[in-house]
N, C-alpha and C positions, 0 to 999 in steps of 0.2 A: 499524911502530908506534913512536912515540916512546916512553922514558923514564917521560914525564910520564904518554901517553895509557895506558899498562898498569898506572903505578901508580893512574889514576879506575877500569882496570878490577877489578883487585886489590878495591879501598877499594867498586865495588858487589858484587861478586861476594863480597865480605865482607858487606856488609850484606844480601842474599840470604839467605847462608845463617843469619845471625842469627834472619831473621825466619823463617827454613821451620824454623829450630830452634824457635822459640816454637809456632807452629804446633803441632809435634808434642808441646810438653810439652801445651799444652791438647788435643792428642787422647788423649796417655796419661793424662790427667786423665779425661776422658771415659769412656774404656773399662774405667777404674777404677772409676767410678763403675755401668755398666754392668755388669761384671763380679758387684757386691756386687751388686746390686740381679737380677742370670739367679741366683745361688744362692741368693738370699732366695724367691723364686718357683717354684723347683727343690723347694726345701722345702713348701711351700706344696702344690704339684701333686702332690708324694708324700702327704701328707697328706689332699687332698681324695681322690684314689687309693684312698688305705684306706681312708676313711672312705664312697666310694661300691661299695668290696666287700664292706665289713658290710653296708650296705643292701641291694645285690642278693641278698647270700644271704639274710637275714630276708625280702624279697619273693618269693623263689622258695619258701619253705615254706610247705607245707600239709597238710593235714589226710594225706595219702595218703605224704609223707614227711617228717612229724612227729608228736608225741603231742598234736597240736593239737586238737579236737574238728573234727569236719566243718562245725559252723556259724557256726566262724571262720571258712570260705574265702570 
């Protein structure tokens, strides 16, 4: 290989990795974005969580194990 022909390879093999660089800034962008958005839903699903364990247990009482009158059930 000539000189010449390894510095066009040098000059693409540099622009290769130029572009698989950008590439991965826009996939660290991505999964940044990703990231913020699984702990906003993390929260979320804790919260409906709880919120559907109050309900089960108000739905499981009645009259035989609470002070509820029997013709609540």
């Amino acid at each position: 290989m000539t000189c010449d022909e390894l510095l066009e390879l040098v000059g693409e093999q540099g622009a290769r990795i130029t572009a698989l660089g950008e590439q991965i800034a826009v996939r660290d962008r991505q999964i940044t974005v990703m990231a913020t958005q699984m702990a906003g839903l993390a929260e979320v699903n804790e919260t409906l969580g709880e919120r559907l364990a109050k309900l089960e247990h108000v739905l499981s009482r009645n009259s035989k194990n609470s002070s509820s009158a029997p013709s609540k059930d």
